[in-house]
C-alpha positions, 0 to 999 in steps of 0.5 A: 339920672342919665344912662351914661351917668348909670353906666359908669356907676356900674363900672365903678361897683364892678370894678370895686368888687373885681379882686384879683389874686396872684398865685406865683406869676399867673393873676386870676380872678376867682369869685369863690372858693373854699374857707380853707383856701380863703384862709390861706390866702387872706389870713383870716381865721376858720373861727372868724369866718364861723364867728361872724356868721353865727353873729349875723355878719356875714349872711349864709347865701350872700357871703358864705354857704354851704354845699355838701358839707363845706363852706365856699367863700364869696369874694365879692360880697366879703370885698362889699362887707370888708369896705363898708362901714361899720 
């Protein structure tokens, strides 16, 4: 495969899993955040998020973990596991 074929598959994944979220006017993109904020945001459910990690979907360390008692959310890795099949 030839460098410039490697270079623009690269783009494609980091432009499939750059998110942008719009809060009021201003655009940011924030790789990870609070379950609480993640909720708020997308619409999702605490008892989701908390379902599908004791079921193995979502894996502490890549998705998900926890720090000092809370759970951060890793938007990349939860765009990859939301487009995937299955």
């Amino acid at each position: 495969m030839s460098s410039k074929t490697k270079s623009r598959q690269r783009a494609e994944s980091d432009a499939a899993v750059k998110e942008k979220i719009v809060i009021g006017a201003e655009e940011a993109y924030i790789p990870v955040m609070t379950l609480r904020r993640y909720c708020e945001i997308t619409g999702d459910t605490a008892q989701a998020v908390y379902d599908r990690r004791r079921d193995g979907e979502w894996e502490d360390g890549k998705q998900c973990r926890l720090k000092r008692g809370r759970l951060w959310i890793y938007i990349p890795e939860v765009t990859l596991w939301a487009r995937s099949e299955g």
